[in-house]
N, C-alpha and C positions, 0 to 999 in steps of 0.2 A: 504494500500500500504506500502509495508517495504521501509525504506531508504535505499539509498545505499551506500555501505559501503568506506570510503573515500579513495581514493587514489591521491596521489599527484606527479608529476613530475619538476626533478631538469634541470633547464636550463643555462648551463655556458657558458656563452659570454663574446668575449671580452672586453664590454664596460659594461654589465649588468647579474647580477645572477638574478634567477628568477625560484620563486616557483610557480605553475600551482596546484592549488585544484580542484576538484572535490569531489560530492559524498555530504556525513554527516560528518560534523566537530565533532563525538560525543566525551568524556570524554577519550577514550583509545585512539581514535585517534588522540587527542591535545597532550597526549604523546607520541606516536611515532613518530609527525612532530616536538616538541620541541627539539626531539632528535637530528631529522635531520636536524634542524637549528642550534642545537648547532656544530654540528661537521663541516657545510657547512660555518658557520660563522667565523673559522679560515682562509677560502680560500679565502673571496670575496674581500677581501683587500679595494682600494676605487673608486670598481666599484659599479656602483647602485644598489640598488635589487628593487625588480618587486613582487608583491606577485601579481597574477593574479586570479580572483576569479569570476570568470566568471561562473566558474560552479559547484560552490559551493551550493547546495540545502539545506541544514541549520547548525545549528551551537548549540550544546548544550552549558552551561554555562561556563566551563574551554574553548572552544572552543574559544567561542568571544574571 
């Protein structure tokens, strides 16, 4: 069975940011979400964030 390939959605509220995973956390894909943390991380000011990992089906080593 192949993994599938990760995709993540950004959720901006007023009281909470929130990341939503899905898919394979693999090696390429911890850098594209670090990316998107770095840039999301200038907005969230000091509302909570949320990393939701609900459906997250695994995770290679830079991943964790």
């Amino acid at each position: 069975m192949k993994s599938q390939k990760l995709q993540y959605y950004m959720h901006d509220g007023p009281s909470a940011f929130r990341f939503e995973l899905a898919g394979n956390l693999n090696n390429e894909a911890e850098r594209d979400l670090d990316q998107a943390w770095r840039t999301a991380s200038s907005m969230i000011g000091d509302r909570a964030l949320v990393v939701d990992m609900t459906f997250l089906t695994g995770a290679e080593r830079d991943g964790r």
